[in-house]
N, C-alpha and C positions, 0 to 999 in steps of 0.2 A: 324391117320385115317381121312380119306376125305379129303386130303391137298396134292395137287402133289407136291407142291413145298419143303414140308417137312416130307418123309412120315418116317423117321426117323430119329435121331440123335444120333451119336456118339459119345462124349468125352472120349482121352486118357490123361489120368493122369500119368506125368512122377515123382511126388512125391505125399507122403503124409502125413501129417503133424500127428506125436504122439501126442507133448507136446509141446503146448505153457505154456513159461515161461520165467520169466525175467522182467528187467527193462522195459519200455514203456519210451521212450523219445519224443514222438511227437503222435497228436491224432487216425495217421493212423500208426504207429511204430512200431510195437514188435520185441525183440527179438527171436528167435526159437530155443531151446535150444535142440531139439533132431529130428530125421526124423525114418524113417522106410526107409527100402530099397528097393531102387528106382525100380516102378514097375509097370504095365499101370493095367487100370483099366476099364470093360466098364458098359456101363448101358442104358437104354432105357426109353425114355420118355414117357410120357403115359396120359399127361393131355392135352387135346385139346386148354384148355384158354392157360397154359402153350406157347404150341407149337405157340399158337397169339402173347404173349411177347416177347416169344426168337423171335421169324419170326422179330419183330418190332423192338428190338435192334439191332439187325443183318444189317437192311437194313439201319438204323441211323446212322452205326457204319462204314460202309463195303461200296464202290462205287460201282454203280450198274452195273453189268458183264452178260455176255451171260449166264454164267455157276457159280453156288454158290455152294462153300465145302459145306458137309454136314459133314464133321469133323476139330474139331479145335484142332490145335496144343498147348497145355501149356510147356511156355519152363521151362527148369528144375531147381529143385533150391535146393543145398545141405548148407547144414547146421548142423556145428556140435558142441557139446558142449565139456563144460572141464568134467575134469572124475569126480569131485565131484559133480557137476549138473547132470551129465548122470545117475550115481547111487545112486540118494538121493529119489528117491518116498516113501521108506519104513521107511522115518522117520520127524519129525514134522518139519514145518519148518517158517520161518516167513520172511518175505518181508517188509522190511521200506517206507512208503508212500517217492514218491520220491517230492512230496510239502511240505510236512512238511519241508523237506530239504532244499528248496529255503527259507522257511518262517523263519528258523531259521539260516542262511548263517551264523554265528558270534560262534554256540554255536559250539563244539565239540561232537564228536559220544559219549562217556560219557554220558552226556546231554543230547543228543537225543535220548540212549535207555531208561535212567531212566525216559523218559516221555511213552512211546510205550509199553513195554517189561517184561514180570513178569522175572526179574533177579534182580539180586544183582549187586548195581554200587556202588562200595567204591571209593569216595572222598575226600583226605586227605588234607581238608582246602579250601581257596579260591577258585574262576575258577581260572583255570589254575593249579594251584596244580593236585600230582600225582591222575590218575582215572583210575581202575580198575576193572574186570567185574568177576563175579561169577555165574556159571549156576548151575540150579541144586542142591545146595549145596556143589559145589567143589571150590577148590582153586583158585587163579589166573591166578597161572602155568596153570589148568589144561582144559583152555583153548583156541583154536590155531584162530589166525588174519590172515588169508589168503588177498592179495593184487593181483588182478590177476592170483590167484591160485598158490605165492610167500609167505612163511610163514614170518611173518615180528617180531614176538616176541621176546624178547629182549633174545640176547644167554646167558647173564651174569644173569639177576635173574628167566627167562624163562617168563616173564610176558609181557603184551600191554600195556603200558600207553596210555587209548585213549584219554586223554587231548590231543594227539600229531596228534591225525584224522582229520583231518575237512571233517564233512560230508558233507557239501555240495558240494565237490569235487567228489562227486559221484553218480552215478544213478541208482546203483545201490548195494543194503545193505541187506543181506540174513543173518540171523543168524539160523543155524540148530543146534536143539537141538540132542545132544546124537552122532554124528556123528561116524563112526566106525574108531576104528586107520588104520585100512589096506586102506582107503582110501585117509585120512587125516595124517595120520604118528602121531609123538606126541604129548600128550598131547591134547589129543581130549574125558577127560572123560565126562565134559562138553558137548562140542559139537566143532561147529567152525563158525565163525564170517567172512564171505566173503565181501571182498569190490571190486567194477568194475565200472569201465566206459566206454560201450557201442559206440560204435558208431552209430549215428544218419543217417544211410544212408536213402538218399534220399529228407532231412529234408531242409528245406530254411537256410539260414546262420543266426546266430543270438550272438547278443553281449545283456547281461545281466549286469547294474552298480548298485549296492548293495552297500549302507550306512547304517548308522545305529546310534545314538549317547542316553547315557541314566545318571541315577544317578550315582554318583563317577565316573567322569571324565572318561566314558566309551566312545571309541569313536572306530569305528569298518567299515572295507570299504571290497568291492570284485567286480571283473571283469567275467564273467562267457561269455568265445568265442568257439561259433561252426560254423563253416564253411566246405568246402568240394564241390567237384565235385560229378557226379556219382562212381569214380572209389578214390577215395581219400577224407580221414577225417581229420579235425584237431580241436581239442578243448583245451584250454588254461583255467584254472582257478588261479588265483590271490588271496591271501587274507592278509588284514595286521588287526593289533588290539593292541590297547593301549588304558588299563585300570588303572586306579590308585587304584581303590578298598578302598578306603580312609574310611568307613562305621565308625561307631561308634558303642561300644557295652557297655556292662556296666561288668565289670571283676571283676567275682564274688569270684575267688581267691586269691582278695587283700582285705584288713582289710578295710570296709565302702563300700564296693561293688562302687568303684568310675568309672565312665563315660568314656571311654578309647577311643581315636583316632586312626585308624590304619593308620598308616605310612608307612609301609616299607611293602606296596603290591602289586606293581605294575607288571604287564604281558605286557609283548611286543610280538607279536609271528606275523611272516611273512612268507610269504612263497608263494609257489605253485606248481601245479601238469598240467601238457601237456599230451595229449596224439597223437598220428599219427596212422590211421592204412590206409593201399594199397591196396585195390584189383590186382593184378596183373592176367597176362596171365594162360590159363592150369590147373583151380582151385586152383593157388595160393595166397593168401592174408600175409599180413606181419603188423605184430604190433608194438610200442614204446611206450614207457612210461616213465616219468623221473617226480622224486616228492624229491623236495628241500625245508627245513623247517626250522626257527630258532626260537626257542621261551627261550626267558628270564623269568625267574620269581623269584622277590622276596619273601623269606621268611620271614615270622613274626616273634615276637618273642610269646612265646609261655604263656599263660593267667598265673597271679601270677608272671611274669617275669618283675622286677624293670630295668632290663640292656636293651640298644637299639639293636636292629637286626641290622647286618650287612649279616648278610647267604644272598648267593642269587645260581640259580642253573642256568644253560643254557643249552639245550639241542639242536642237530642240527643233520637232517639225509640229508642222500642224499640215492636214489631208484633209479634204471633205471631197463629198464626189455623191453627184445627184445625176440619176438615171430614172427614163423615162422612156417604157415598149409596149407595141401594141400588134397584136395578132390578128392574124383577119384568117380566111379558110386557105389562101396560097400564099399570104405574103405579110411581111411584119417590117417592123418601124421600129427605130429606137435612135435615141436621144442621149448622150452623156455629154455633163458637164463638172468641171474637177475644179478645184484651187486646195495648189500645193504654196508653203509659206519654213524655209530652212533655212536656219540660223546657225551660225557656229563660231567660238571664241574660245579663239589658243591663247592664253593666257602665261608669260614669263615672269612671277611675279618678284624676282630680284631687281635690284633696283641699279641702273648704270650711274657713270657719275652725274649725271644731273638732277638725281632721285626719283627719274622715273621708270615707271616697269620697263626693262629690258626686248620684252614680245608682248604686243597685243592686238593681236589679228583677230580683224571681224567681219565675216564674211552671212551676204544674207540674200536670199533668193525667193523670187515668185514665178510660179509659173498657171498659169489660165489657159484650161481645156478644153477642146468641145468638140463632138463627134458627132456625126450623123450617119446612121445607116441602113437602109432600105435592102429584106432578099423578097425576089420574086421566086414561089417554086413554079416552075412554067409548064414542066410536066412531071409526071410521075416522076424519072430518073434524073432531072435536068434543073440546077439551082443556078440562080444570078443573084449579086451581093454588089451592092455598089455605094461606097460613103465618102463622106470630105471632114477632113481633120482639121483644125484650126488650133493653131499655140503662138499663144501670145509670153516671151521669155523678157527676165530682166533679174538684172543683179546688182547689187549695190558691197564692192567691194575696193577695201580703200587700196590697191595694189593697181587697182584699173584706170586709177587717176579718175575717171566720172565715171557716172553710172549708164549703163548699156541696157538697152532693150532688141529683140529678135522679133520679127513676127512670120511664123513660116506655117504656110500652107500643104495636104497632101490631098489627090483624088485617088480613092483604092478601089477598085475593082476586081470580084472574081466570080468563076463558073466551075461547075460541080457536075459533073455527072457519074452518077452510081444506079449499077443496075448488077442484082443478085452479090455474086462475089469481087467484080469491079468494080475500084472509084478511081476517077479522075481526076484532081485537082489542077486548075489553071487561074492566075492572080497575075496585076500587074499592079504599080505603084507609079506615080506623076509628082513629084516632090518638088516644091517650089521654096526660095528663101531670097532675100534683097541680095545674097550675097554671092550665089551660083547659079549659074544655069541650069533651068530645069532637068531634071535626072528622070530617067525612066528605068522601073525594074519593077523585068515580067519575072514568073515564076511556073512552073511545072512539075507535075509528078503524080505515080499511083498510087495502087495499092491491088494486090490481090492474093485473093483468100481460099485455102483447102480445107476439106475436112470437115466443114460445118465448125471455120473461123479458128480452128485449133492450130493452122499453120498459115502464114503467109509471106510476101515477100513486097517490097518497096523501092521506090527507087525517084530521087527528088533532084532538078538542079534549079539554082537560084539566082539572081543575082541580088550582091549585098554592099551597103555602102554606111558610114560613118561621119557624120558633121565633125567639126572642130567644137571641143568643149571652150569654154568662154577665156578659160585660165589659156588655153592655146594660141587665142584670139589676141586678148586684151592684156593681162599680165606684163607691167611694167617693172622692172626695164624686161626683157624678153621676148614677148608677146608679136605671133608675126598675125596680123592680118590678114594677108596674101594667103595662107595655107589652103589647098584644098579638101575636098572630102575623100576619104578613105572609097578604095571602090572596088570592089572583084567579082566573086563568086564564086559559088559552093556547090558541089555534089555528095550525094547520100545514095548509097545502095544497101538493101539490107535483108534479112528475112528472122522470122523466128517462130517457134514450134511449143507451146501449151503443152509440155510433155504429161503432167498430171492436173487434174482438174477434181474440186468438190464434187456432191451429187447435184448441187443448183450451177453447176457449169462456171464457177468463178475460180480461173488457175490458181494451182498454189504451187508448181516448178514451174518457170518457162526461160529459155535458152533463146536468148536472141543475139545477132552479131551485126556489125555494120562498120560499110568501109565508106568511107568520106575523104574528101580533098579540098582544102581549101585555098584561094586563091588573094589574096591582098595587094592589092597597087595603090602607091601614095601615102603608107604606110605614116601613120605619123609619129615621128621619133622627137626626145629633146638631147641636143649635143651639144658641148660645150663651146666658147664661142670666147669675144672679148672679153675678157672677165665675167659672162655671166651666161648661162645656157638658154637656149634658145628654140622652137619647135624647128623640125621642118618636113616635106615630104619626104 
């Protein structure tokens, strides 16, 4: 009003943005982990100062012409996430400061949750010794290490040793509690522990050199490389570490409680983790990833123990994982394919009387990935997500007597709808293996939000189940065959409150609480038995 030159304004909106979520790699960076389907939008201005500013940008921004649009074009921007991000609003969820993670480059994810994290991290001995995570109150098994949305848990005792993570190799570290199996597959009563690395598009290049040196001959180094074009990423992390752990304790299991030197503790572990992603033509993008790791550790001998340690244990993986998406204006594609390769030798190297080493276990494993998954957005509020899992497993350990292969199938399905401060998640899961009868596990739950998002409330039930790890299986003498899969279900109720927030609206107190129940049948336990223990329901 009273402005010829602007007597209205138009803006069309070719997307719009549900849910930010995600790592943050740079100060103007997010990742966007969900959209709504693509759709214009219009609205009329109505503040006269207003219409001064825009007018003032406008002519700053724009060379001055006979004739000035009074509509701007925003070009369009699809974005889409994995299916565990897409369908997790209905249950708690927690995000690792990704500084902490620079500030501690040396220690392992371990470590890094037992500082952040109301869970249970079992450590069995030095750093570097086996470390274990417990949600909830459940087992080790029974909960799943996602790598790129690639389960990485060990197929022989079903467990993550995250002494073997280095979190700084990521930037992203999402632990969801309660997570439902139809989304996550097994062993999700817990929840599930996601790890990612982002890509920094648009981000300056940058080289990171991390040292580190401390008591007991602790000496600790990493390279942290981001680089990339507009249309191409590449980031390189490095890490090595040699510690001796040489401490002194006083060993209260020997007669005069005497002054003890540890010896035989040293960690060596190397390694690193790459990543590639491409923007390509036509809404196509293409991923790579490859994560190589060696880490030695000596064992001690154990407190009251007159004899020297010789045990030492090595472990060594290799990861690759090729992904391949493509966006269209309602619906998107995508393609993972993985090979996981983990090696491990406990090593006794005292010698019994026939002069050979006492223990030498060697245990080694593959597993072969591959995902497919198609969402359609069908309408504005309304998403369908539909894919088929394929894992092909095998182990080669000498406790098995012969070497064993798995091939087990899942169909996943889910549906979304969200409109203003409701969403609704609904997921179900079809899991097939030569060795069960197919399992079906649906999934439900919301979400809903006050306040312009600063309070809401949730509420999630599942059902979840757990395969037999191989050592369960196969493990001679012990090993039962017969055992079935772990099976129950979970519920999540919860709400929480953004009591203070920045001026760009990112919390910095929020108060959340959540009451949950979990339900386990068929539980798998090992009991003692003829002389030698044994699984069973």
């Amino acid at each position: 009003p009273g402005s010829t030159l602007f007597p209205y304004t138009t803006l069309f909106r070719s997307f719009s943005i549900q849910e930010w979520e995600g790592g943050q790699t740079g100060e103007s960076q997010k990742t966007c982990h969900s959209i709504e389907y693509v759709r214009a939008k219009q609205f009329i201005l109505k503040n006269n100062l207003f219409y001064i500013l825009f007018g003032f940008v406008i002519f700053s921004t724009v060379p001055l012409q006979a004739h000035v649009n009074d509509t701007l074009l925003i070009p369009e921007i699809k974005l889409v996430a994995s299916r565990t991000g897409y369908f997790r609003e209905d249950i708690q969820q927690l995000h690792i400061d990704t500084s902490l993670l620079s500030r501690r480059f040396s220690q392992n994810l371990g470590e890094i949750l037992l500082l952040v994290a109301p869970i249970g991290v079992n450590a069995y001995g030095a750093t570097g010794a086996l470390t274990t995570l417990s949600v909830r109150g459940t087992s080790s098994s029974q909960t799943s290490v996602l790598w790129n949305g690639v389960p990485i848990n060990s197929l022989t005792s079903g467990i993550a040793d995250l002494s073997l993570v280095p979190a700084s190799s990521f930037n992203s570290i999402t632990l969801s509690y309660g997570t439902s199996g139809a989304l996550a597959g097994s062993g999700t009563f817990g929840g599930t522990l996601e790890l990612n690395r982002y890509p920094a598009w648009g981000a300056a290049s940058t080289v990171k050199i991390l040292t580190e040196a401390g008591s007991f001959k602790h000496f600790a180094g990493g390279v942290d490389l981001e680089t990339g074009t507009a249309g191409f990423r590449y980031n390189l992390n490095a890490f090595c570490q040699n510690s001796k752990n040489n401490f002194s304790f006083i060993d209260k299991q020997k007669i005069g409680f005497p002054l003890e030197n540890q010896d035989h503790n040293r960690l060596i572990n190397n390694g690193f983790l790459q990543n590639l992603s491409w923007k390509l033509r036509k809404g196509n993008t293409l991923e790579a990833g490859a994560w190589y790791q060696v880490k030695n550790k000596e064992v001690p001998a154990l407190m009251g123990d007159y004899g020297q340690s010789l045990r030492e244990q090595t472990d060594s993986t290799l990861k690759i994982y090729l992904k391949w998406k493509k966006t269209g204006h309602s619906w998107s594609i995508s393609a993972t394919s993985a090979y996981l390769y983990d090696y491990l030798r406990f090593l006794d190297a005292s010698l019994d009387s026939d002069g050979h080493y006492t223990l030498d276990s060697r245990i080694s494993t593959r597993q072969g990935y591959f995902d497919l998954s198609g969402r359609s957005y069908l309408t504005r509020y309304l998403t369908f997500d539909l894919g088929l899992n394929l894992a092909l497993l095998s182990a080669d350990v000498r406790s098995y007597n012969d070497p064993v292969n798995e091939f087990r199938t899942n169909l996943i399905g889910g549906l979304k709808y969200a409109k203003g401060p409701f969403i609704m998640n609904a997921s179900f899961r079809l899991h097939h293996n030569p060795f069960q009868k197919m399992v079906p596990l649906p999934s439900w739950g919301v979400k809903y939000s006050f306040s312009k998002n600063r309070s809401w409330i949730r509420a999630n039930i599942s059902a979840k189940y757990r395969l037999p790890g191989f050592n369960d299986k196969y493990w001679q003498p012990g090993g039962n065959p017969n055992l079935r899969p772990e099976q129950g279900w979970g519920m999540n109720l919860g709400g929480g409150w953004n009591i203070f927030s920045d001026p760009a609206g990112k919390p910095i107190l929020t108060l959340e609480n959540s009451l949950y129940s979990i339900h386990v049948n068929q539980w798998i336990q090992w009991i003692p038995g003829d002389g030698f223990w044994s699984p069973v329901n």
